[in-house]
Every structure is written in structure tokens, then in C-alpha cells.
N, C-alpha and C positions, 0 to 999 in steps of 0.2 A: 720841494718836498723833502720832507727830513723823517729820520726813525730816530729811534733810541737804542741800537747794540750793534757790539762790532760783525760785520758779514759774516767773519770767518768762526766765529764763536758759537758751534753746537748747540742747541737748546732742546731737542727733542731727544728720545730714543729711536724712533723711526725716522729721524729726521733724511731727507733724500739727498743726493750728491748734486751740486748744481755748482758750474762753473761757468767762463767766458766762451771755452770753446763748444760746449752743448748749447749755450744760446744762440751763437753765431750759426752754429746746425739748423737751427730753429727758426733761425728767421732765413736762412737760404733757401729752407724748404718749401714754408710757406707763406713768409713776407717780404718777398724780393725787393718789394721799391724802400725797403727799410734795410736790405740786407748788408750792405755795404756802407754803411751810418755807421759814426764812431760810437764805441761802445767799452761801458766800465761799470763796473761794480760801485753802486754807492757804497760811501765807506760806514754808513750806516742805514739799519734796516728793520723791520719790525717782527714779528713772531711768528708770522704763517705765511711772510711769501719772502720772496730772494729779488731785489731791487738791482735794477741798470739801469744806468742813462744810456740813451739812444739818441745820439744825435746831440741836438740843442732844444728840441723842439716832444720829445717821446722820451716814456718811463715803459722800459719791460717788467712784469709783477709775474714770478711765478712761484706757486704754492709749495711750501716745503715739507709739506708731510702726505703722506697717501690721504687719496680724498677729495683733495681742496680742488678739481676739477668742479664740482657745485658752485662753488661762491664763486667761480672765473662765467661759470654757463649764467649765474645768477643777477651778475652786475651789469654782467653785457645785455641781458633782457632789462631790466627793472632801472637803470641809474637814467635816461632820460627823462623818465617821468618824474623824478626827485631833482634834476634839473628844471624841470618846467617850472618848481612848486616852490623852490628857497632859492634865499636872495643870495646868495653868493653860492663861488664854483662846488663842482663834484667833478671826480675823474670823467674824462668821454672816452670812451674806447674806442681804439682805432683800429684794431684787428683782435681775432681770437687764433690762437694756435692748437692744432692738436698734439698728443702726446706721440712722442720718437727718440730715436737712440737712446734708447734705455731710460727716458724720462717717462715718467706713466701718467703723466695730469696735462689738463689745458691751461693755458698761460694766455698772458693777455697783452697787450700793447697798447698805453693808452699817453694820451697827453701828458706833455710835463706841465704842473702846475706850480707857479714862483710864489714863494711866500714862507715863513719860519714858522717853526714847532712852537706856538705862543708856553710862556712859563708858568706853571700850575701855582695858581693865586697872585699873578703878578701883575694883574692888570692888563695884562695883553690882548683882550677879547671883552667888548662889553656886555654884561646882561640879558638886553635888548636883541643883541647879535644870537645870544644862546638860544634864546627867549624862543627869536625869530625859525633859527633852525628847530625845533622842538614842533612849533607850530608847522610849519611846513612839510614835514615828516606824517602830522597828525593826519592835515588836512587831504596829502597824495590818497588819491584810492586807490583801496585794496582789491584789485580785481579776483572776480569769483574763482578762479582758479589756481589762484595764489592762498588762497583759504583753506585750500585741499592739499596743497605740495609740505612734502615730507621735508622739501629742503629746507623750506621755511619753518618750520618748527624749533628754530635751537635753544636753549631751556631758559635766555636769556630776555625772550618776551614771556614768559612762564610767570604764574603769579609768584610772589616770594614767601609765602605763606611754606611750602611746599621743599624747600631749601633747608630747615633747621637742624637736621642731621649733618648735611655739609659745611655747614657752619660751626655746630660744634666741633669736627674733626677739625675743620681747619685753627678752630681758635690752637686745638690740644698742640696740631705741629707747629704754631709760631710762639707759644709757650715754649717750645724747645729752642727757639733762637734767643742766644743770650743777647745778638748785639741788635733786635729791635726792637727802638726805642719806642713801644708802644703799649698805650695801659689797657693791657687787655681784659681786667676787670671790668673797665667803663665800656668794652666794647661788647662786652657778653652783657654789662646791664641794659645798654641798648635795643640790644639782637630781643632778648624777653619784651622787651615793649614793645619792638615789632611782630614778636610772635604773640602778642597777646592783640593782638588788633583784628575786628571780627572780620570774616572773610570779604572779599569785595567777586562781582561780575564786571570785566569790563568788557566793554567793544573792541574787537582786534583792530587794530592799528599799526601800520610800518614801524618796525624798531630796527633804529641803527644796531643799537647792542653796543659798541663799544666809543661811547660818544666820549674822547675823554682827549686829553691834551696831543700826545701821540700821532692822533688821527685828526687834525686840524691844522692850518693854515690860516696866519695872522701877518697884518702887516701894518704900522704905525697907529695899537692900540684896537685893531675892529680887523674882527673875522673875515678871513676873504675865501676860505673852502673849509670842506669835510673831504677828507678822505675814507678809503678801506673800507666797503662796505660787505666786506666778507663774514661779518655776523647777523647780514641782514635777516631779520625776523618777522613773522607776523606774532601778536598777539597785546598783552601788556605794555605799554610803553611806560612805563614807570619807570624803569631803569637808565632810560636817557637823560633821566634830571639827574643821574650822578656828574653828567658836566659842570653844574655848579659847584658841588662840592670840590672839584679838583680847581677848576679854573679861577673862582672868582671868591672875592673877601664877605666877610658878614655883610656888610650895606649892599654889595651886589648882590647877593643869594639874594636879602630881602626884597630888590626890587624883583630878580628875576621869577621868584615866585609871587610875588604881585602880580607881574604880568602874565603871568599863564593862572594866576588865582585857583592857588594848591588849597584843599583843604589838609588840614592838622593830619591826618590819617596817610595820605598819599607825598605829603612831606617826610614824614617820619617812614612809612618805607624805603623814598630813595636813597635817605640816611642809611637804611637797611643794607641796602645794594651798593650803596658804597664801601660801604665795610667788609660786606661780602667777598666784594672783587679784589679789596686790597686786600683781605685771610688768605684769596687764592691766589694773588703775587707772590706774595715774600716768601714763601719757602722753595716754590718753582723755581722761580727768575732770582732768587737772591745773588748766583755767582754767576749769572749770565749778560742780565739785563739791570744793571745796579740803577741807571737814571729811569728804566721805568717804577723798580722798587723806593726810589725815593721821589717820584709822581707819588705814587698811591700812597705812601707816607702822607704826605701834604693833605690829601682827601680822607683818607682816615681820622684824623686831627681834627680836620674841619669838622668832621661828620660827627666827632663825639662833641664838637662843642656846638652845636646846634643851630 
């Protein structure tokens, strides 16, 4: 398992204190046959939780901003059935923790899973594989009660229709960055063609939400897991095809929208939501998180060239 930014590099304003010796609290408390396992800080991590190896064998995830106790209560219910459903791994959790010593969220303990951050349009992951996760995502069911939860609502299964004020702002702040490199003309004549496209209904469907390099595991060329499903959503699933646009070249995109047989209209949004999410990187994450700011470079690029 790999992230994208260094552990000790703030990213939040809320962001919470989280160290070796609060963990070590943490599993004495409440996961004793793991308490005395060696334990370290990856030296890299991703943006809503705080990563340690445990062991050889366990990853401790805990959430770093107030909150994030949802998406730890959330994976631990929902991620076996998304293991039942797609061909390759998802985290298994092996414990849940409550919050203490001054830590106020649940944290999690789950398996270490082996495999590299595949590199955004490098070939690292094929189509098919995408395709595959996408489909499988579709097909889990959404049980009635997950229809109802507040948790699941995050704005990222939302249609995108609905978005174009935040899009606008964000175009206005990365206009103020002189050093990237991106035409944001072409990206605002886009965003209009997405906003001109007449509304859609869809059927709620599991959405990862943040299906994108970051949060994947590759191993000689073909996907071998998803991680993080701390965006998990019901609703839209449109936005999960921004995985092509980061991951994979014009002839993959083409096939992998073959294989899920996009029409024109639901292509041209996730082109949307691509662009969307990379507006909402580069001004956030520009001095924090630079290799995820130059992922979503790579997908923006793509996305305006269609």
C-alpha cells in the first residue's frame, strides 16, 4: 500500500495530532493480540487518514480530521460485500477501535495489502481491469437501508449538473496560479458542454468516489486492489469513470468505454468530474500533496483532449 505525501506535512486546518505513541495506546487498549507488533509510520500517506504498518502482516488507518469516525464505522460494515462482487482485493478489516486519549474518531486495523500505486496513464492497469471494478461496484446491492443513511450521501455520487458554481470558483482560484500549467479556457469550454447537457435520473448505485490512482494497487501491468473507501456513496456513479481519464491512454479509455458502452452524454460528464476534482486539487494540495497535484494534472489533460 502506497500514498502520495509526506506523514509529517499538515494538510488540514483541523487537522488532529496523531503520533506512534497514541497508536501504541490504542491498540493496548483495545487490540491486544496486535499490541505488541512492530509498528511505523508509512513514510507516505494520503489525505484523511494517518497510516502505520503493524507488523508484516496489518495497516492501522486513522482519520485525521474530526468526523472521519463514519467512513471507519462505514467500511467495516459495507467492504465485504464489495469483496464478494470485484475481481481483485479491497482492505478486510480486522479490528475497529474506539476513540481515547485525547484521540476523538474510530480507527481501524486492517490487512496489509502488497502491490504499487500503478502511474497515471502509464500503463500500469488495464482497461478491462477498470472496466471490471466499475462493473462490480454497479452490480453489489444497495441495501434499503443504505438508501436512507446520511452517511452515504457525499456530494460525490450527486449528479453533476448541480456543481457549476463550484466549478466556476475553482476555475477563478487556479487562474491565480501562475505555475499551472493548464488551459483553462479549454477547461471552462468543456465545464459549458457539460452544463448544457439535459438533465439525467439515475438508479442509486455504490460509488467509490475517489476511484483514481492514489487509491489503487497494481502489479506487473493489471490491477490487483482498491483501496480507501472512505468516500463511499450511494447515488450517481458517473464519477467513477474518472479512473480512465487518470489511469489509462486514448485506446484504453476507448476500449474501457466500450466495455461499459458509455453513451456520448455520460462520457462527456465524467470528463466533467474529472476536471472538477482536479479545479479542487491544485489550489488545496499544491504545497502539500505535489505528486497528487501532478496525478490530476495528467487527468485534466486527458480530459480536455477527449
Amino acid at each position: 500500500m502506497v500514498g502520495s505525501t509526506v506523514m509529517n506535512a499538515p494538510m488540514h486546518d483541523d487537522e488532529l495530532t496523531i503520533d506512534e505513541d497514541l497508536v501504541r495506546s490504542l491498540l493496548r487498549r483495545d487490540v491486544t493480540a496486535y499490541a505488541d507488533l512492530a509498528l511505523r509510520p508509512l513514510e507516505s500517506t494520503g489525505s484523511t487518514n494517518r497510516l502505520f504498518r503493524l507488523g508484516d502482516e496489518h495497516l492501522v488507518r486513522l482519520p485525521c480530521q474530526p468526523g472521519g469516525s463514519a467512513t471507519i464505522t462505514q467500511e467495516a460494515l459495507r467492504l465485504p460485500s464489495f469483496a464478494a462482487n470485484l475481481a481483485v482485493a479491497v482492505p478486510e478489516v480486522a479490528a475497529v477501535g474506539e476513540p481515547g486519549f485525547g484521540y476523538p474518531e474510530r480507527w481501524s486495523v486492517v490487512r496489509w495489502l502488497d502491490g504499487e500505486k500503478p502511474g497515471p496513464g502509464a500503463g500500469d492497469v488495464t482497461a478491462a481491469d477498470l472496466a471490471g471494478v466499475v462493473t462490480g461496484l454497479s452490480r453489489t446491492e444497495v441495501p434499503p437501508e443504505a438508501l436512507d443513511d446520511p452517511d452515504l450521501r457525499w456530494y460525490r455520487g450527486s449528479p453533476i449538473a448541480g456543481f457549476d458554481a463550484d466549478v466556476r470558483s475553482r476555475l477563478k482560484e487556479c487562474r491565480d496560479l501562475a505555475e499551472l500549467d493548464l488551459d483553462l479556457d479549454a477547461v471552462e469550454t468543456v465545464w459549458d458542454e457539460v452544463m448544457a447537457l439535459p438533465p439525467v435520473e439515475t438508479a442509486p448505485h455504490w460509488v467509490h468516489g475517489d476511484l483514481l490512482a492514489e487509491n489503487l494497487l497494481s502489479r506487473d501491468g493489471r490491477l490487483t486492489a482498491v483501496l480507501d473507501f472512505g468516500a463511499l456513496s450511494v447515488g450517481d456513479p458517473t464519477v467513477d469513470l474518472i479512473c480512465a481519464w487518470e489511469l489509462l491512454d486514448a485506446s484504453g479509455r476507448d476500449e474501457f468505454r466500450r466495455l461499459l458502452d458509455l453513451d456520448d452524454a455520460t462520457w462527456l460528464r465524467s470528463r466533467g468530474w474529472a476536471l472538477f476534482i482536479a479545479l479542487m486539487t491544485f489550489p488545496y494540495y499544491r504545497h502539500t500533496m505535489p505528486v497528487r497535484c501532478a496525478d490530476r494534472l495528467v487527468m485534466a489533460r486527458a480530459a480536455l483532449a477527449g
